[in-house]
N, C-alpha and C positions, 0 to 999 in steps of 0.2 A: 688367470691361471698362473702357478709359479712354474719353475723350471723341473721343480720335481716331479710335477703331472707330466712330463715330457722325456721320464728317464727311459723308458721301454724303447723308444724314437733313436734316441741317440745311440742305443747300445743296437742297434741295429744299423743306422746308416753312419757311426764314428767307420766303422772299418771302409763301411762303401767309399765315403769321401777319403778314408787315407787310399783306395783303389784308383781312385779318381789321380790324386796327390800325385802314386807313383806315376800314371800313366804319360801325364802332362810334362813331369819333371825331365829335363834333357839327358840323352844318354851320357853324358860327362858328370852327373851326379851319382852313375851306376853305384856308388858303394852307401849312397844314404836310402837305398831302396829299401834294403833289413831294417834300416834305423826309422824309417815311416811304419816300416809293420810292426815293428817292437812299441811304438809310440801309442798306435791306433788301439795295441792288445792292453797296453798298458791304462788309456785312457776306460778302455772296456773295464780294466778291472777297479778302477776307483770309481765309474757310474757304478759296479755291481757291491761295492762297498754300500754305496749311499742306498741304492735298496735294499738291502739284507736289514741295514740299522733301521730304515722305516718301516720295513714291512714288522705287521701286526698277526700272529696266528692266530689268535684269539678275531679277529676284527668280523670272517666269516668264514662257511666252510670253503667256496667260492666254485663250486659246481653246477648248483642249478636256477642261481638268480646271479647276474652281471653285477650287481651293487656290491657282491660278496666279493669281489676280486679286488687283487689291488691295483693301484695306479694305473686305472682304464683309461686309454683313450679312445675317443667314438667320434669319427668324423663320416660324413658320406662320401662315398667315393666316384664311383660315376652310374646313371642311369640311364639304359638303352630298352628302346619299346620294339618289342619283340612280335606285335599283331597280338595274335588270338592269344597264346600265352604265356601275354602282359607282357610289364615291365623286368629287367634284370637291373636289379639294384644291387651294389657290392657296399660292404663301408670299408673304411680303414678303422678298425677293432682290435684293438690288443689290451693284453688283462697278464697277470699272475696269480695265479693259486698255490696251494701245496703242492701240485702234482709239475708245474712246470718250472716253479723257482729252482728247487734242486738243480735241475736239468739246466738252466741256466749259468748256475752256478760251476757245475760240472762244464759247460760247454768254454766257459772263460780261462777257466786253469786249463784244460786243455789246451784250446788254440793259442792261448801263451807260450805255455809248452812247446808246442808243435813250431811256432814263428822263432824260438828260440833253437830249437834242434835243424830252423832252415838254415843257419848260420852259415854251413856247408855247401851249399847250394852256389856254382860256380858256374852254368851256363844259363842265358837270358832273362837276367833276374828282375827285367820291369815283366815279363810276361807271368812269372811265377809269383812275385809278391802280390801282383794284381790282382792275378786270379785268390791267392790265397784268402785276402780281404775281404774279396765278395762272397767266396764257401762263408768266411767269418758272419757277415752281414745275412747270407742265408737262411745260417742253423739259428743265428740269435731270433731272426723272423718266422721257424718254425716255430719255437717255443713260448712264443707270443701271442700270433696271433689267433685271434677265436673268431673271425670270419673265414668260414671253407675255401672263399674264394680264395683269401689273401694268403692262408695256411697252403694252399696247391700251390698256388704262383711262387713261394718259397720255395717248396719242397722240390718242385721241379727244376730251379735253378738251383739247386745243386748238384744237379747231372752235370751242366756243363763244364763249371771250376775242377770239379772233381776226374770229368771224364780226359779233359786236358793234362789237370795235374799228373795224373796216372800214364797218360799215354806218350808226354812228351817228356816227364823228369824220371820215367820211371827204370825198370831192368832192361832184358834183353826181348822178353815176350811182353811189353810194354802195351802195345797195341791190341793185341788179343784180348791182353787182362782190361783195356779200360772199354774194350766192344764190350764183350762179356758182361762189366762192368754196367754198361751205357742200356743192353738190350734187355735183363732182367730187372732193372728198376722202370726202366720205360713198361713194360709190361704191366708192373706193380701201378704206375701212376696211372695208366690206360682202364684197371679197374677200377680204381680210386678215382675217377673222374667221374665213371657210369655212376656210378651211387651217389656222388655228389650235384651231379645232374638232377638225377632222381630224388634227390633230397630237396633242392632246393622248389622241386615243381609240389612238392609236399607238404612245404611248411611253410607258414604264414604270421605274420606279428604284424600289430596295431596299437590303438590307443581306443578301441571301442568304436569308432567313427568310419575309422579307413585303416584297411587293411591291402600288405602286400605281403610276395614273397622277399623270401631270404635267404640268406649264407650263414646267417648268427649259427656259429654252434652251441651256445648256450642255449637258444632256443630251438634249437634241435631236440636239448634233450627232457624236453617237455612232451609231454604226450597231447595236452591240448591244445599246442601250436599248430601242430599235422591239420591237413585239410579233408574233411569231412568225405570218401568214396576216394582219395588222392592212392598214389601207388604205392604209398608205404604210411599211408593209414593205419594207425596199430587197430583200431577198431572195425578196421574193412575185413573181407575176406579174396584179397587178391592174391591169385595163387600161379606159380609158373611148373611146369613139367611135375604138378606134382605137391608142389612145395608153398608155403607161404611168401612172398614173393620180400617180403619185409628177414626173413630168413638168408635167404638168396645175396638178397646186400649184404647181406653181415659176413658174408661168407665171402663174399666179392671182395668188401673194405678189409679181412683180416687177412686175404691170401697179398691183396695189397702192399699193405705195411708188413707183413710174416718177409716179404722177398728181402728187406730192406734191416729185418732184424738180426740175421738171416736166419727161417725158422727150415731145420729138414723135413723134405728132400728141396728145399727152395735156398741151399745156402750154397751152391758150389761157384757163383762167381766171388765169393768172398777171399779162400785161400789161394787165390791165383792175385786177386787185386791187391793183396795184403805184401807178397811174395814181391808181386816186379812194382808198387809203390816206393816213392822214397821215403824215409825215414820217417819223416816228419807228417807227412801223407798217409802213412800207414798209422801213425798214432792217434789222427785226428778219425782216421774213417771208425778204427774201433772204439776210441774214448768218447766220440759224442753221436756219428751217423749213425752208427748202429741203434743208437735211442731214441731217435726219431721214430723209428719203426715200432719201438715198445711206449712209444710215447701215443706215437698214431691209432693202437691197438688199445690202448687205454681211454683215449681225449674222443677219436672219434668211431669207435667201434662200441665198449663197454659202455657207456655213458650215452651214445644216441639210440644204440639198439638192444636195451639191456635183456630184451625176449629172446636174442639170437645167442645173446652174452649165457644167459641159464641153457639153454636148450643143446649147444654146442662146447659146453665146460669141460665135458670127457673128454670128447675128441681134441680138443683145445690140448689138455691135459697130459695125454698123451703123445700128443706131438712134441711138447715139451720136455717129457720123458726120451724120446727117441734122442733128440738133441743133446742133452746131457751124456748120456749114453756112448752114441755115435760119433758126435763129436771130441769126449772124453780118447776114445777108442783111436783115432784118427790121430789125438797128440799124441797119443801114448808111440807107436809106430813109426813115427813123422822124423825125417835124418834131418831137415833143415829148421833151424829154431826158428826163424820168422813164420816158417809154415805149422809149425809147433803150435805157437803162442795164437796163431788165425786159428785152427783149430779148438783150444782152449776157450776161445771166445764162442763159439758157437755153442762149446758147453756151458760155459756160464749163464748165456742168452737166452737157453733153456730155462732155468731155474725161475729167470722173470716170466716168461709165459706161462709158466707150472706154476708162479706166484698169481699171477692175474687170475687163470681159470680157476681157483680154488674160491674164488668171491667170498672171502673173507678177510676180514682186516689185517689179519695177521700176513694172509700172502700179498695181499695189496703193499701191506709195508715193507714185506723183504722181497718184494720188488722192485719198487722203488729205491729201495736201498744194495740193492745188487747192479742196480743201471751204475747209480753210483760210482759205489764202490771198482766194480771194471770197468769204470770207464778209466779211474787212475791208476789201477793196477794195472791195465793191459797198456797204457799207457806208457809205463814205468818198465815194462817186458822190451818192447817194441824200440824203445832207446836203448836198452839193453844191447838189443840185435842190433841196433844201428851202429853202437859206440863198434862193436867187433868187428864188423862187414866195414867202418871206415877204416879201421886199424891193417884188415888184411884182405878185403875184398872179397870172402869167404864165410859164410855163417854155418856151413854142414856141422852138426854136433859131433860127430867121430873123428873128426879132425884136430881137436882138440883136448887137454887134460892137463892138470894144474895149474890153470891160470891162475888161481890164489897165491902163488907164490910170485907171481909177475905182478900182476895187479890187485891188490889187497882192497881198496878202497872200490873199484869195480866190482870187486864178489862181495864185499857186506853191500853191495845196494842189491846185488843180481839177488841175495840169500833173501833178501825183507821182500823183494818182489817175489819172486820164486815160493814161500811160503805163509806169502800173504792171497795165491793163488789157489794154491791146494790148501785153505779156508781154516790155517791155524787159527786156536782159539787168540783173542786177544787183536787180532785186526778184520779187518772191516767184512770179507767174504766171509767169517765164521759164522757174524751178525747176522746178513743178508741170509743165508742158506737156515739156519735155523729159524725163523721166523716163516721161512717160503715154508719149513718141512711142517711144521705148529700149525700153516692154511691150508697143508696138502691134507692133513691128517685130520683136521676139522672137515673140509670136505667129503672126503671119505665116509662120514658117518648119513652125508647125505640121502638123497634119494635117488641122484644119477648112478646106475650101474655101472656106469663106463668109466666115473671115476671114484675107485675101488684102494682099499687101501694098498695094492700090491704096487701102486703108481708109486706115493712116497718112500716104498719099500726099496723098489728096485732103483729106484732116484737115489739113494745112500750110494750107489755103487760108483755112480758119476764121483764122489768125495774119493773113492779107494783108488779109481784111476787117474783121479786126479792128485790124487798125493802120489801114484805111481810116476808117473811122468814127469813131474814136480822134484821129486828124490832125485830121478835116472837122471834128471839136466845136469843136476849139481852135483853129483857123484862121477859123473862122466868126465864134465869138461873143467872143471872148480878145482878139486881136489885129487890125490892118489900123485903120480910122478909127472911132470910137466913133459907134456908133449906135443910138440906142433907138426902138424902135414908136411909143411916146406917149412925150412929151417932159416928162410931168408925174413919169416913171419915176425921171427923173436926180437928181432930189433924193432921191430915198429908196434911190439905188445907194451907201448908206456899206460902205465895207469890214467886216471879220470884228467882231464884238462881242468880250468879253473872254473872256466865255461861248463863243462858237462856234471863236473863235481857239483855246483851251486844247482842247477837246474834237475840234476835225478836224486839231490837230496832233497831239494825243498816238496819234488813229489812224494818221497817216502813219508817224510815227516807230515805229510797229509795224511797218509793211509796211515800211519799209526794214531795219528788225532781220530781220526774216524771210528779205529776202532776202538780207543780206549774212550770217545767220548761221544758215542752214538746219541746222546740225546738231542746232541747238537743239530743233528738234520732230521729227526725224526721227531723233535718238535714243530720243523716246520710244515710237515704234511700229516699229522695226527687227526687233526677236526676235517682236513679234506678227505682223507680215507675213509673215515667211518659215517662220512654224511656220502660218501659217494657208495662204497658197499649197501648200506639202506637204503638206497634209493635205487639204487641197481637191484635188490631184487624184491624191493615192494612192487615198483614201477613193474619190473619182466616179467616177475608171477600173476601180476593183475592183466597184462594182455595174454600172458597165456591160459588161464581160467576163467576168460570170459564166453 
């Protein structure tokens, strides 16, 4: 094998070992601790170079046969004999497709980002760059892996780096927000486990000869894998309180991942963790954790349960609505801009779950391309708030007005985030949103009543509050007469540093490549969306009409 069968590896334990690096290295070296994590993020992104140039779109769609993916690695991992039923076999499985390359992508510029905005970061910095590596080495190990087990054992270690980061670098209600933080995902992984439990006693893979269970989610999303009278049998008829019991999961697995996207009413540990996070902490939770969640709801909700995926598309649908919506509502309102822009996220998060339930190509794609897209715009908000809260210790929006005249080079970047947000044409959100509205509006013609065209309808209104709150920031605090709360502020309103300048422009210049050159990432999930929608609802109508 060469080293390039082994890129997926490295771009996952590169960061663990720089975690490892800081941990060992003596406290007398305390100022090379950033310069190991800028190293680790750095080396992340020349491994995510040599992927992007070898990966092949064309090569497979890479959803529902393993061969179809790129640079698989498959080793076994360990096997424990259970008595009566059997063995638990795990492997170490990781692959790339359309749907998780982006995401990859997106997760690297961020945590770059993010290791570059810790710069600031002035108390216990082997404890904080450590942890930050391992968050690093986590999310790269969601996005990877295609064994359930090794996908959970990810996902749950990101509670810890995260619940730390929050509660020991973070504000004044620090603690609160990383409980909060710690008890609504644990809940979330608590469902996510029952179903993966129940999946695995389900499903079965062989060579014709001998057959065992498994973790494969590839092989999950096969209907002939499931075992014959098993509990989530698509061909049985096990049924709980009522219900199909193969329903039931899906329902389990999406409230799961929903905590974690955060879908309403499941998102109120978000604007608190977003609020008392630090800077850098706050850009990471929204530019890539957040996608986990709409990643989880796609890789293993839509794709292993595509009966639960048709049957619940309304209600899906709707709850996406609500989100755009409420969340939209919530910025609009909102005196703190960190709590602003948390808010705005929650609305944009919608649009991908309004993109998912629409099972159509179109929303599949601008959803995917709205993960995207906020992941670097909210991104690019979140530095925004931090450049000002470092300048005065204060982020309240009415406390300020014509910072453009103080800082000129900080409001053209605030302006290109700011109305790259509220989904001007020409950059990346315009993209995303029309494409989700082109699947909302295709489904609508459907046969599900629930999802009705008055969903894409009332979804336009999310763009009007969104361009409300979007306008009110920058009219507030940007332009009109310069005015500061405390007048001891104005001395310490210097424009971008040389540092922050280089790093919140290299972000923009992303989002405007994005959006003036969408082919760019939407070639590479084009043949995995449309072999995934087809088989999402060949597959789901065939178990529900039998």
């Amino acid at each position: 094998m060469t080293m390039d069968q082994y890129l997926l590896s490295f771009l996952i334990f590169t960061p663990i070992a720089g975690a490892l690096l800081v941990l060992i290295l003596p406290a007398k070296f305390e100022s090379q601790y950033k310069l190991v994590g800028l190293g680790a993020l750095l080396i992340m992104a020349l491994i995510l170079i040599r992927i992007y140039t070898l990966y092949d779109p064309q090569h497979g769609a890479g959803v529902y046969e393993l061969e179809a993916f790129h640079f698989v690695e498959h080793a076994p991992w360990f096997t424990l004999d259970l008595g009566a039923i059997g063995s638990l076999r795990a492997s170490y499985l990781l692959g790339v497709d359309g749907f998780s390359l982006p995401l990859v992508m997106l997760s690297v510029v961020v945590l770059l980002a993010g290791v570059v905005a810790s710069w600031g970061i002035k108390k216990n910095l082997k404890g904080y760059f450590s942890l930050y590596l391992l968050l690093s080495g986590s999310v790269m190990g969601c996005f990877v892996a295609l064994d359930f087990l090794l996908f959970y054992l990810f996902f749950e270690f990101l509670l810890l780096p995260m619940f730390f980061l929050i509660g020991l670098w973070g504000g004044l209600r620090r603690e609160y927000a990383a409980i909060k933080f710690f008890l609504y995902t644990l809940l979330g992984s608590v469902l996510i486990l029952i179903v993966m439990v129940m999946l695995y006693l389900s499903v079965q893979e062989g060579d014709g000869e001998a057959f065992f269970k498994t973790f494969n989610m590839v092989s999950m999303t096969q209907a002939e894998n499931f075992i014959p009278g098993s509990a989530l049998d698509p061909g049985g008829d096990q049924m709980l309180w009522g219900w199909p019991l193969r329903w039931v999961a899906f329902l389990l697995l999406f409230i799961g991942f929903a905590i974690k996207v955060p879908v309403v009413p499941l998102h109120t540990w978000l604007p608190d963790a977003h609020v008392e996070a630090p800077t850098a902490i706050s850009v990471v939770l929204a530019g890539v954790l957040l996608k986990v969640g709409g990643y989880g709801i796609l890789r293993a909700g839509f794709l292993i349960f595509p009966d639960g995926a048709i049957e619940f598309a309304g209600f899906i649908a709707v709850l996406g609505l609500i989100s755009i919506i409420y969340g939209g509502l919530n910025a609009l309102v909102s005196k703190d801009l960190k709590r602003l822009v948390a808010y705005s996220s929650v609305a944009h998060m919608g649009f991908v779950v309004l993109g998912l339930a629409s099972l159509t190509n179109e929303g599949f794609s601008g959803a995917i391309y709205q993960m995207v897209s906020h992941g670097l715009i909210s991104s690019l908000l979140f530095l925004v708030a931090g450049v000002l809260y470092d300048r005065t210790g204060d982020r309240m929006i009415e406390k300020y007005s014509g910072l453009a005249q103080k800082m000129p080079r900080f409001t053209a970047i605030s302006v290109l985030g700011l109305f790259a947000a509220l989904g001007l044409p020409g950059l990346p959100g315009f993209i995303a949103e029309i494409m989700v509205f082109l699947g909302a509006m295709t489904a609508a013609k459907g046969p599900d009543p629930l999802f009705s065209i008055a969903i894409p309808i009332l979804a336009t209104l999310g763009l009007i509050i969104g361009a409300g709150y979007c306008l009110w920031v920058l009219q507030r605090m940007y332009f009109g007469k310069f005015y500061v709360h405390n007048p001891a502020w104005e001395k310490s309103l210097i424009d971008l540093t040389k540092r922050e300048s280089i790093l919140l422009y290299s972000l923009g210049l992303l989002i405007l490549s994005l959006g003036l050159f969408p082919s760019f990432l939407i070639n590479i999930y084009e043949g995995t969306v449309e072999a995934a929608v087809s088989g999402i609802l060949e597959t789901g109508n065939a178990i529900l009409n039998r």
